[in-house]
DRENZA-774702 format. One record per residue: residue in three letters; x, y, z of N, C-alpha, C in turn. Coordinates in Angstrom, 3 decimals. Last residue first. Layout:
{atom 'ALA',{X,Y,Z},{X,Y,Z},{X,Y,Z}},
...
END
This chain:
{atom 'UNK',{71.992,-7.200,78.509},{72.712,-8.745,78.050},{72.438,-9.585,78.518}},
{atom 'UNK',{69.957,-5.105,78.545},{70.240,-6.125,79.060},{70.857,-6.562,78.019}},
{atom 'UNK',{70.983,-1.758,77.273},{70.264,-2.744,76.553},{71.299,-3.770,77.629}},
{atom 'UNK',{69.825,1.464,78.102},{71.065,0.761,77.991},{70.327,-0.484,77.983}},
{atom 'UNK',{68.169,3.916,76.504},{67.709,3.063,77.133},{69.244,1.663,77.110}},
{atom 'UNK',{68.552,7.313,75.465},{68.586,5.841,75.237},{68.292,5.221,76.458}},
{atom 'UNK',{66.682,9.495,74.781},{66.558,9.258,76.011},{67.004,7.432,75.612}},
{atom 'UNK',{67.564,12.867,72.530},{67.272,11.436,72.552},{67.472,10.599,74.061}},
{atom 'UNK',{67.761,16.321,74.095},{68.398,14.966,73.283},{67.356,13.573,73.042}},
{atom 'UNK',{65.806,18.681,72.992},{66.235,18.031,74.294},{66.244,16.817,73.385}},
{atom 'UNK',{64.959,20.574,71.084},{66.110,20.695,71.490},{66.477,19.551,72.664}},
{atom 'UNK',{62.487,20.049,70.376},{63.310,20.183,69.236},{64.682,20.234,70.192}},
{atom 'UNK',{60.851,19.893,72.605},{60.933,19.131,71.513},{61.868,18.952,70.809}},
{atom 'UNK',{61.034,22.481,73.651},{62.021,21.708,74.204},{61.678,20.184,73.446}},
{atom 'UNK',{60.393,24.163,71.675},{61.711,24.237,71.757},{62.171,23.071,72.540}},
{atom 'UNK',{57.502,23.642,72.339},{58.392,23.402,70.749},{59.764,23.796,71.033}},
{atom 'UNK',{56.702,21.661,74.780},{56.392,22.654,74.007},{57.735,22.051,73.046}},
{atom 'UNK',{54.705,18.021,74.565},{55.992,19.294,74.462},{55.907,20.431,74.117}},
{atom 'UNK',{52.420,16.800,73.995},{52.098,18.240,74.266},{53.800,18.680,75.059}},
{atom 'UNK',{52.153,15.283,72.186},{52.339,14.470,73.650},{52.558,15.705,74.264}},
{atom 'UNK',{53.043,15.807,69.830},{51.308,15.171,70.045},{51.342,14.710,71.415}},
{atom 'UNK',{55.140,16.514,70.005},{55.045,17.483,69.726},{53.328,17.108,70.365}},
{atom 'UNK',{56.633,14.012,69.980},{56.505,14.569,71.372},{55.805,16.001,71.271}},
{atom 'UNK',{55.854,13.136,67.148},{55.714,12.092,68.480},{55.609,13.108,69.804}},
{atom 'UNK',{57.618,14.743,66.335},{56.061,14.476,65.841},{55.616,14.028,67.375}},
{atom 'UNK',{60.235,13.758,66.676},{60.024,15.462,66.664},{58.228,15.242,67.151}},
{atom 'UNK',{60.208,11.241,65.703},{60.556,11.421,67.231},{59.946,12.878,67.436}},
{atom 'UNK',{60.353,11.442,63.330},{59.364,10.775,63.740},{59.464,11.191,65.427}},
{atom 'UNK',{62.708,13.014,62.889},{60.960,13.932,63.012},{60.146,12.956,63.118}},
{atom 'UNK',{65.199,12.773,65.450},{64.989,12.756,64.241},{63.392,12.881,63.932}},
{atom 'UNK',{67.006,14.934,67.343},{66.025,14.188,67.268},{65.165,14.013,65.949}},
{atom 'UNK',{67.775,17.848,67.640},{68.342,16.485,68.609},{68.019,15.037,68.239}},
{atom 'UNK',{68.068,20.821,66.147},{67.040,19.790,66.501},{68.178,18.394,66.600}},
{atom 'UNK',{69.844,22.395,64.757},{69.938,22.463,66.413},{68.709,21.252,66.745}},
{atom 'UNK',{70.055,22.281,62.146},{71.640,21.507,63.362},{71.258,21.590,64.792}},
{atom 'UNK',{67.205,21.020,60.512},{67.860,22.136,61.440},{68.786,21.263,62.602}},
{atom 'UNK',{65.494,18.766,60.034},{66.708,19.007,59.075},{67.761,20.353,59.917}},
{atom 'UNK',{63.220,19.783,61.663},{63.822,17.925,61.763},{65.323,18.062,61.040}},
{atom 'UNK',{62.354,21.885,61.007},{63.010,21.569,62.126},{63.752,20.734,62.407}},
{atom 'UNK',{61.119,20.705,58.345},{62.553,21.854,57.806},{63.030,21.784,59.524}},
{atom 'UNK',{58.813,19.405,59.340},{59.899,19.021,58.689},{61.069,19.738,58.319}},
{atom 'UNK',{57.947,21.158,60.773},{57.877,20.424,61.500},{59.278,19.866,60.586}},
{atom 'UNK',{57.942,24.331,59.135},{57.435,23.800,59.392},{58.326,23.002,59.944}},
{atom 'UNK',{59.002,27.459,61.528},{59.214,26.463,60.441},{58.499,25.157,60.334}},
{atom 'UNK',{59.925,30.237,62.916},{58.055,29.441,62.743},{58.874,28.825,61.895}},
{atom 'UNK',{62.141,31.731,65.281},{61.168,31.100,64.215},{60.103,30.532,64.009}},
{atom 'UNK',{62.515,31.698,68.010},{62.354,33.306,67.670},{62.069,32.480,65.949}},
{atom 'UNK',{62.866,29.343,69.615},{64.284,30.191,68.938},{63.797,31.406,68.266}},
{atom 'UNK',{60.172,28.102,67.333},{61.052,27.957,68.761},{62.665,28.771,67.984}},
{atom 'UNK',{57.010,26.676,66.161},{57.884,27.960,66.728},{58.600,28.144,67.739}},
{atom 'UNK',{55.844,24.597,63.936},{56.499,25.065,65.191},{57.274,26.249,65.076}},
{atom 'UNK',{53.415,23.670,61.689},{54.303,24.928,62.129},{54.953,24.909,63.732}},
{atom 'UNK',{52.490,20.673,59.780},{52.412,21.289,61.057},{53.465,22.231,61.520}},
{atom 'UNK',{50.829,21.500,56.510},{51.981,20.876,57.539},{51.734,21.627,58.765}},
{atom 'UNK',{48.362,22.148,55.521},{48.443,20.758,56.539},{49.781,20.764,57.381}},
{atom 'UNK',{48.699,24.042,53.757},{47.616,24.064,55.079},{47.943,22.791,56.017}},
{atom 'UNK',{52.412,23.223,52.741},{50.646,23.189,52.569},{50.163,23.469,53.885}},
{atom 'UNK',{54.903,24.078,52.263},{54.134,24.723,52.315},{52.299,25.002,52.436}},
{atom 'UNK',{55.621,21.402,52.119},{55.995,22.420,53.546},{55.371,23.624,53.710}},
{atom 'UNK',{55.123,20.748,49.348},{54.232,19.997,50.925},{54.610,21.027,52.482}},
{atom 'UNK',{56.824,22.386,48.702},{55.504,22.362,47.615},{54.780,21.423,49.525}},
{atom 'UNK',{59.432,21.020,48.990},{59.127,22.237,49.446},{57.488,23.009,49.579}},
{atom 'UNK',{59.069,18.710,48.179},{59.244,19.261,49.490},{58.496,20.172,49.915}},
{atom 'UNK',{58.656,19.126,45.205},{57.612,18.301,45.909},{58.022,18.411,47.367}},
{atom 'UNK',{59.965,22.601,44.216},{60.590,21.554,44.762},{58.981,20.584,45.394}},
{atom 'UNK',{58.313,25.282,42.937},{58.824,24.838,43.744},{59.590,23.130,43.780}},
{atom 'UNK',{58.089,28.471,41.851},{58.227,26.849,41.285},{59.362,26.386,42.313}},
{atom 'UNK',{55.325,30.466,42.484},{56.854,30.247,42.615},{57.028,28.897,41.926}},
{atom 'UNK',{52.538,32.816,43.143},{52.988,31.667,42.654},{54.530,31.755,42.446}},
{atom 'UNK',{51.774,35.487,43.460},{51.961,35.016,44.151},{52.117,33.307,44.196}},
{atom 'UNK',{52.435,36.796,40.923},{52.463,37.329,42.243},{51.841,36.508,43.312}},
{atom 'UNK',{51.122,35.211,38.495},{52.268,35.696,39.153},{52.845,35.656,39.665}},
{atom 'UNK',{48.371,32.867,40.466},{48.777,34.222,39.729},{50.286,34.125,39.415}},
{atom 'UNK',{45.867,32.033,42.287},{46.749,31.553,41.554},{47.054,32.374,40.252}},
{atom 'UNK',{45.369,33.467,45.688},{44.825,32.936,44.137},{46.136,32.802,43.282}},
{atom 'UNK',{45.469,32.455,49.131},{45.710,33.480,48.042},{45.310,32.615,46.675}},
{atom 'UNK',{46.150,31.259,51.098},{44.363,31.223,50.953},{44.505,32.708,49.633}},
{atom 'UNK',{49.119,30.964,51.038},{47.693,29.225,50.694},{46.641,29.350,50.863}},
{atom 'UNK',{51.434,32.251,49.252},{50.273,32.775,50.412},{49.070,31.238,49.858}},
{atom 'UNK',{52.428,31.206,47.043},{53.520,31.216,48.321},{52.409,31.896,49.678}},
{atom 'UNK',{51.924,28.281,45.381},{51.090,29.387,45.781},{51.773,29.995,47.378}},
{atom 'UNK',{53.737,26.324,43.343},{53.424,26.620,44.817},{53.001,27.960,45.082}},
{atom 'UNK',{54.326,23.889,40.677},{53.279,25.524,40.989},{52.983,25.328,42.580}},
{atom 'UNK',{57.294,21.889,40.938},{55.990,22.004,40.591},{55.541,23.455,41.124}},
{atom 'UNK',{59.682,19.641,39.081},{59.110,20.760,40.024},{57.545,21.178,39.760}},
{atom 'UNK',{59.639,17.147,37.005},{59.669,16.875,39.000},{59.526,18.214,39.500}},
{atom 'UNK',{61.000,19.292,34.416},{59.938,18.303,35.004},{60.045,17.638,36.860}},
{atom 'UNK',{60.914,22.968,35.305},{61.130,21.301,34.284},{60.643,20.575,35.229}},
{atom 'UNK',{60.824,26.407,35.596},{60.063,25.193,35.917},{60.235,24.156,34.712}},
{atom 'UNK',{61.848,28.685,35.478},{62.769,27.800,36.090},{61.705,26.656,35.941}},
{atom 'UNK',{60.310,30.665,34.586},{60.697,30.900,36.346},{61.297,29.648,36.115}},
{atom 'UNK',{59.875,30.180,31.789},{60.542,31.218,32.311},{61.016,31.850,33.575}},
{atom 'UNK',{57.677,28.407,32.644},{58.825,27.850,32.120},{60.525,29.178,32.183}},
{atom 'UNK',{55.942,29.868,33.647},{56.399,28.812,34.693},{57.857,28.148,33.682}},
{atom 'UNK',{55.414,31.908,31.355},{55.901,31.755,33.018},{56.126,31.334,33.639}},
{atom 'UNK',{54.457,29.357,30.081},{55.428,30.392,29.512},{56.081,30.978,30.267}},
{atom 'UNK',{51.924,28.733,30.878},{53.116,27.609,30.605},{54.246,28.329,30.720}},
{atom 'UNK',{50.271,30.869,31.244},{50.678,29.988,32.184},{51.959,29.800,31.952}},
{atom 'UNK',{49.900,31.624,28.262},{50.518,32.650,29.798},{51.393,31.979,30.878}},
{atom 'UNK',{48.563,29.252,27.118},{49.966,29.948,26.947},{50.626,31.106,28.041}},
{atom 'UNK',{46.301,29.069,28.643},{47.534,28.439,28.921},{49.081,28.798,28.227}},
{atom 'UNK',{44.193,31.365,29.397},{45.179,31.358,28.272},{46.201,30.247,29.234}},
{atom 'UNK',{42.164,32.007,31.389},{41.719,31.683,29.915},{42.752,31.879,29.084}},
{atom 'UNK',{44.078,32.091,33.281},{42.701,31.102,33.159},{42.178,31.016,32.152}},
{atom 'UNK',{45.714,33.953,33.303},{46.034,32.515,33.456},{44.757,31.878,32.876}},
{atom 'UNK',{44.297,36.180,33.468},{45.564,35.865,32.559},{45.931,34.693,31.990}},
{atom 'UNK',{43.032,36.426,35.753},{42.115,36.466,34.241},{42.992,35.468,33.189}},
{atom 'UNK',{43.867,34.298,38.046},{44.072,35.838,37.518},{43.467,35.229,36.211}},
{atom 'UNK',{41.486,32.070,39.881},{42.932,31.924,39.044},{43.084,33.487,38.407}},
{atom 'UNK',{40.848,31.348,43.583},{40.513,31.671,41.772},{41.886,31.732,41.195}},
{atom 'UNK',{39.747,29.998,46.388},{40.538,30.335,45.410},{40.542,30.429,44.151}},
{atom 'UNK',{37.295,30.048,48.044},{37.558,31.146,47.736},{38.696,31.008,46.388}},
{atom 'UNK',{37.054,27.182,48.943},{37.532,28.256,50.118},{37.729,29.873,49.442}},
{atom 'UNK',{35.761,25.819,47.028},{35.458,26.038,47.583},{35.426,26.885,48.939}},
{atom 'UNK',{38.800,26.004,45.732},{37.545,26.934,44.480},{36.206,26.938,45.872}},
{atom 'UNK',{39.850,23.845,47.229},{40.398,25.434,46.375},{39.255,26.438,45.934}},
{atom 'UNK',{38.752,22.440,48.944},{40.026,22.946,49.134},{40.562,23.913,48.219}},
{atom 'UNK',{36.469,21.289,47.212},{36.490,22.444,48.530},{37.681,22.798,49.216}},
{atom 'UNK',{37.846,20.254,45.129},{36.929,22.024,44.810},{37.119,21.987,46.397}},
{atom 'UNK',{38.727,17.775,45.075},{39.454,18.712,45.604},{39.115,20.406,45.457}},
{atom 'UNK',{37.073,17.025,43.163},{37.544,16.156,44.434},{38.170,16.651,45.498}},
{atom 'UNK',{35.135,18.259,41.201},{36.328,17.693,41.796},{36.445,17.187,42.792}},
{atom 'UNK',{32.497,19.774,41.222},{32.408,18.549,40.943},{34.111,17.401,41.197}},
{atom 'UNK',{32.695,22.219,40.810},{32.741,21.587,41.794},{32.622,20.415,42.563}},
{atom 'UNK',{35.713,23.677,38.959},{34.839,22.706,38.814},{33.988,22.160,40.273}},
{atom 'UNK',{36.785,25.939,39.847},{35.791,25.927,38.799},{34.849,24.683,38.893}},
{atom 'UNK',{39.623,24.597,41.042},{39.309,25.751,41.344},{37.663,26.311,41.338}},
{atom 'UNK',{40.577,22.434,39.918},{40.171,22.330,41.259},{39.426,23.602,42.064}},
{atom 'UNK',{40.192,23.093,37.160},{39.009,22.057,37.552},{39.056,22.215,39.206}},
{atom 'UNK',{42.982,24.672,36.846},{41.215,25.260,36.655},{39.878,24.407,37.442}},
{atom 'UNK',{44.536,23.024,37.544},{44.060,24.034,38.421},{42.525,24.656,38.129}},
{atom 'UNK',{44.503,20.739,35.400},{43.683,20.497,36.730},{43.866,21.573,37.869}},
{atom 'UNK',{45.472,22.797,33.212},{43.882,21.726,33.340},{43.528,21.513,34.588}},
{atom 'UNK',{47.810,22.923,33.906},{46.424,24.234,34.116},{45.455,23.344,34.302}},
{atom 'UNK',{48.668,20.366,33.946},{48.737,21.312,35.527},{47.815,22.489,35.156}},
{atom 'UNK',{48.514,19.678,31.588},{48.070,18.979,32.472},{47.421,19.739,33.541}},
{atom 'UNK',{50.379,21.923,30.881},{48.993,22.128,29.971},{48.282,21.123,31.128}},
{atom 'UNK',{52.549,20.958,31.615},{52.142,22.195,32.139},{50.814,22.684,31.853}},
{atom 'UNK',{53.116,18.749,29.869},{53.051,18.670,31.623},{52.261,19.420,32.373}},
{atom 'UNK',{51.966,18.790,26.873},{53.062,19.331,27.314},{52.589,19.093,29.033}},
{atom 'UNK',{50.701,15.875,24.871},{50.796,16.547,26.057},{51.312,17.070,26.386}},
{atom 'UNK',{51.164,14.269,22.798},{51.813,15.000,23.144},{51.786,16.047,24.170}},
{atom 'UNK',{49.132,12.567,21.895},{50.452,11.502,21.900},{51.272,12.498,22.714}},
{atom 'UNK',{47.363,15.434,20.380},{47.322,13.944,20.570},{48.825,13.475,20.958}},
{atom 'UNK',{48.237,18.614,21.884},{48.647,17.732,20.958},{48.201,16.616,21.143}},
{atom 'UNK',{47.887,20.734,23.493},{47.622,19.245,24.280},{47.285,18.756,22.838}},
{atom 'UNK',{49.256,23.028,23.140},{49.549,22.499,24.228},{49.059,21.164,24.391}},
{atom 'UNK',{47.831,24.557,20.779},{49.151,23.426,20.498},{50.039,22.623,21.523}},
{atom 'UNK',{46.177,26.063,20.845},{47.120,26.784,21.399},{48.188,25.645,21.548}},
{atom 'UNK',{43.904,25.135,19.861},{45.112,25.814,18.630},{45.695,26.290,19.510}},
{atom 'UNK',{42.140,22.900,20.298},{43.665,22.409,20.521},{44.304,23.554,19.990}},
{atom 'UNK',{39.406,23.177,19.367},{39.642,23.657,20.850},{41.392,23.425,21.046}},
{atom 'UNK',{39.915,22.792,16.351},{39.197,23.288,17.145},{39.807,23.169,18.498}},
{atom 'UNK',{42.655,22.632,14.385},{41.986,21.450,15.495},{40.813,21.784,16.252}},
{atom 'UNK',{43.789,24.786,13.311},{42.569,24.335,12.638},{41.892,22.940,13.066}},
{atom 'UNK',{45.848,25.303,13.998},{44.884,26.127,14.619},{43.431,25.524,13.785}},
{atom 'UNK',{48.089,22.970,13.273},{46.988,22.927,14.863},{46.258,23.879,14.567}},
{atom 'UNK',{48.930,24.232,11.242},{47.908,23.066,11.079},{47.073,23.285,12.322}},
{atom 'UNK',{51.259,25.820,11.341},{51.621,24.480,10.934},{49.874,23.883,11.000}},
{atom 'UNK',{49.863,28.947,10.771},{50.544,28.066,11.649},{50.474,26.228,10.690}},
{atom 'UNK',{49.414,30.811,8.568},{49.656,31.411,10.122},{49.734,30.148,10.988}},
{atom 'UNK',{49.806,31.597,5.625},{49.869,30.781,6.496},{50.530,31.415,7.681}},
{atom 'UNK',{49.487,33.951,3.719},{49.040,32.791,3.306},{49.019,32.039,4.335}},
{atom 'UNK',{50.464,36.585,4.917},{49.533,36.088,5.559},{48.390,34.577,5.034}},
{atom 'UNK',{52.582,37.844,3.492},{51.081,38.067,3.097},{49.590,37.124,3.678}},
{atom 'UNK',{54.748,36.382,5.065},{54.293,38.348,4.617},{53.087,38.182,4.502}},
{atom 'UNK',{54.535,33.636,4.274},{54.523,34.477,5.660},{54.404,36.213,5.751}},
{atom 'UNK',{54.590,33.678,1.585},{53.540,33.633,2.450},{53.241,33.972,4.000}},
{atom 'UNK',{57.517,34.767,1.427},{56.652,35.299,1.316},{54.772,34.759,1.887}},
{atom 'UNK',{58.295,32.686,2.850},{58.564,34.153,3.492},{57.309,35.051,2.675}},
{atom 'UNK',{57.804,29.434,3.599},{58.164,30.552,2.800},{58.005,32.114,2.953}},
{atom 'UNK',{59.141,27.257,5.842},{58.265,28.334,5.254},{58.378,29.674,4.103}},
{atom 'UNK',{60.123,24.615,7.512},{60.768,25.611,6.419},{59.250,26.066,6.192}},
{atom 'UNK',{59.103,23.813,10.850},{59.476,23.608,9.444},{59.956,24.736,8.987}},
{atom 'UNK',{58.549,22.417,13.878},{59.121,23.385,13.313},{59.517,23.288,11.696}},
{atom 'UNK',{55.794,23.043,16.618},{56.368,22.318,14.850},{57.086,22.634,14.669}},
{atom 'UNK',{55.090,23.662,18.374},{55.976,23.665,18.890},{56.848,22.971,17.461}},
{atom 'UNK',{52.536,25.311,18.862},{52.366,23.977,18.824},{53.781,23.130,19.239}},
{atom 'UNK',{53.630,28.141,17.491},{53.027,27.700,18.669},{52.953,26.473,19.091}},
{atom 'UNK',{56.196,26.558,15.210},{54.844,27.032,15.569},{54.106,27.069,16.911}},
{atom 'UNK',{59.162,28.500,13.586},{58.536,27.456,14.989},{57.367,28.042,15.380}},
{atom 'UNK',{60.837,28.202,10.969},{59.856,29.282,11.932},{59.585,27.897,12.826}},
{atom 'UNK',{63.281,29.378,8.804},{62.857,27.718,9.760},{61.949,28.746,10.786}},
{atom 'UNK',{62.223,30.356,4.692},{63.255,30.538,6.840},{62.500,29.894,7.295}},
{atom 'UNK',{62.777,31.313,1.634},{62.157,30.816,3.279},{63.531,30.703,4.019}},
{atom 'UNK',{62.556,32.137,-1.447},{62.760,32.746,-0.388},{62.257,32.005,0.950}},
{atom 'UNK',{63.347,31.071,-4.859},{61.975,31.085,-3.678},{63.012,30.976,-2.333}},
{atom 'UNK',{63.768,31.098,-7.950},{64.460,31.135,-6.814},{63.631,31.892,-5.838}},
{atom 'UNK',{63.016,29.079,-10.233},{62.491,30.245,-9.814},{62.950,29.959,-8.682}},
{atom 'UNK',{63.255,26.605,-12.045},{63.766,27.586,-12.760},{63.540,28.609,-12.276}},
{atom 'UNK',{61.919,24.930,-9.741},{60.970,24.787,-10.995},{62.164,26.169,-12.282}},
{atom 'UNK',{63.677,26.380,-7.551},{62.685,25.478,-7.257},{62.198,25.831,-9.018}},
{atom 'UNK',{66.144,27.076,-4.994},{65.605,27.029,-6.399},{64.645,26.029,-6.783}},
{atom 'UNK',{65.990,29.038,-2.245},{66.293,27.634,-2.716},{65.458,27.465,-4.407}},
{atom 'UNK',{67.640,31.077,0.279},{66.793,30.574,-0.993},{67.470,29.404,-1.554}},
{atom 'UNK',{66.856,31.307,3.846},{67.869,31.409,3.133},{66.623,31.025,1.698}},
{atom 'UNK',{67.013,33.487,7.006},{66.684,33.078,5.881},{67.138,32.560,4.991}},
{atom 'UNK',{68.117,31.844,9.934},{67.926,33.317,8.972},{67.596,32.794,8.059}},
{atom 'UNK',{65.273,30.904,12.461},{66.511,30.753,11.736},{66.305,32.143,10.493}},
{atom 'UNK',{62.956,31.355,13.502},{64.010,31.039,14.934},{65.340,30.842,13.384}},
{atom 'UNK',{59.886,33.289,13.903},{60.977,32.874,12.687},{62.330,32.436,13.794}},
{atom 'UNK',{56.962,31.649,14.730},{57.823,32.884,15.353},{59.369,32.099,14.386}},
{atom 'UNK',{53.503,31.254,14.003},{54.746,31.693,13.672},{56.018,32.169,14.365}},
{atom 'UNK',{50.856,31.934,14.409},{51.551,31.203,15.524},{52.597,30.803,14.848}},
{atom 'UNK',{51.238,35.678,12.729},{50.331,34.826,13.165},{50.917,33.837,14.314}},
{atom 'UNK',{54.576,36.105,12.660},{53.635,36.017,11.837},{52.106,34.811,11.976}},
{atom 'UNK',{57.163,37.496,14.133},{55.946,36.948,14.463},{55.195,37.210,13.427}},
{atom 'UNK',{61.027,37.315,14.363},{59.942,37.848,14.091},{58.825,36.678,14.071}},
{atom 'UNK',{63.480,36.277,15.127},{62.597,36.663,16.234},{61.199,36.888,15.562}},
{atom 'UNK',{64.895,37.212,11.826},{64.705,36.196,13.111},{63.843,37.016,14.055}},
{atom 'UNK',{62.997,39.066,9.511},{64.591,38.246,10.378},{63.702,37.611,11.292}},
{atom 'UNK',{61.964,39.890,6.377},{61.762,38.825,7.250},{63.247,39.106,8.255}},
{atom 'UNK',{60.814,42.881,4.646},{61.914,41.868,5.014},{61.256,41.051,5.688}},
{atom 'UNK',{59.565,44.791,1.445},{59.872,44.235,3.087},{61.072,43.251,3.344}},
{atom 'UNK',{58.269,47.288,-0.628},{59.693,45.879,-0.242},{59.659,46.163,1.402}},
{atom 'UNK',{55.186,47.086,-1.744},{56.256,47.932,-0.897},{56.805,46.604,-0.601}},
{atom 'UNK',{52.864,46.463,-3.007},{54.130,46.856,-3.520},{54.876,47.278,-2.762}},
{atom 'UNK',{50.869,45.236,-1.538},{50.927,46.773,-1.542},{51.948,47.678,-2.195}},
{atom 'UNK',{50.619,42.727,-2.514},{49.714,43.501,-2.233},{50.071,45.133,-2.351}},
{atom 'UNK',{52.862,41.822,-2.810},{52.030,41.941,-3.802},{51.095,42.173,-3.919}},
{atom 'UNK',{55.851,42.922,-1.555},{54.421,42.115,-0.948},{53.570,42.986,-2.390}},
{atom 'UNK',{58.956,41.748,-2.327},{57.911,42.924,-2.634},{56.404,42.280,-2.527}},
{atom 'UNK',{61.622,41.603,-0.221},{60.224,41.138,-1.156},{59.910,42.261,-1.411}},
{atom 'UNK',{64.614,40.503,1.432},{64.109,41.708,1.182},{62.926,41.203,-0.330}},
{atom 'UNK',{65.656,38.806,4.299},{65.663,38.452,2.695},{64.795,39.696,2.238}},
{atom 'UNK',{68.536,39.657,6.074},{67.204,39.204,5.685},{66.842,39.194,4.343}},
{atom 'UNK',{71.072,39.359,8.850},{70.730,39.090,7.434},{69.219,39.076,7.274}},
END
């Protein structure tokens, strides 16, 4: 269904449907009319970048009377991600990739931005890219941005949404064993049917210079208890 105008600019009859984009606009319902003053006026439910959602009128939406609920006129806020009271998570998480990356003044620059790591054009000067992709890979709240190469840049191609496990198994820090023809970290061994021994124990004999299979594979050494 759509509602069919005549833009009063150019005289030519148009329409409105769903999906469609007008400025930070995107139309998510069909149109409908509503009578107003003895004059039957044309709108549809649009949703604003920001994430507003109201009734609009179609025709201003044709002729470009209004291109978003308000935010674009917040200065630095018109991409409607860091709303007062409203923070989206993901707007957080650019924020502090950029700073660990850019800023060197962080706390954590020489682990990112000081070893080389940058962010793709894409990302870095648009959180809408970001968010949008990470929300479109599966990402809600408790998961998080894991860089699947850890002296690689923050992209696409080579970012995933990961699990806070999984996200630590993958850091410069965990410790890698290799046994049985694998590399896993220390902790995914500890969870493997063939390890004997639970990973405080794993750790323990790994810093006591076991090699790695016979760490992982040689039983527990009880000790029979005086009565």
């Amino acid at each position: 269904m759509s509602v069919a105008h005549r833009n009063p600019v150019t005289g030519v009859a148009s329409s409105v449907r769903q999906n469609d984009t007008f400025g930070g606009y995107t139309v998510i319902g069909q149109p409908f009319r509503i009578r107003q003053h003895r004059k039957t006026r044309s709108f549809c439910v649009c949703e604003c970048r920001c994430g507003t959602v109201r009734a609009v009128s179609t025709t201003n939406l044709k002729t470009g009377a209004v291109a978003s609920c308000g935010c674009r006129r917040q200065g630095p806020r018109v991409h409607g991600w860091a709303a007062r009271r409203n923070t989206h998570p993901l707007y957080v998480v650019w924020q502090g990739m950029k700073s660990r990356c850019y800023q060197p003044k962080n706390k954590g620059y020489h682990l990112y931005g000081g070893r080389g790591i940058c962010i793709v054009e894409e990302w870095r000067t648009s959180p809408d890219a970001f968010i949008c992709w990470a929300i479109a890979h599966g990402w809600k709240k408790g998961l998080q941005i894991d860089r699947i190469d850890n002296d690689g840049y923050y992209g696409p191609n080579n970012c995933r949404i990961a699990t806070p496990v999984q996200n630590a198994r993958n850091s410069r820090r965990a410790t890698l064993l290799t046994a049985f023809g694998e590399t896993k970290p220390l902790t995914a061994w500890a969870e493997d049917s063939r390890c004997r021994i639970r990973v405080k124990s794993l750790r323990t004999r790994i810093r006591a210079g076991w090699t790695h299979e016979e760490a992982i594979a040689t039983p527990p050494r009880f000790t029979r208890r005086r009565h």
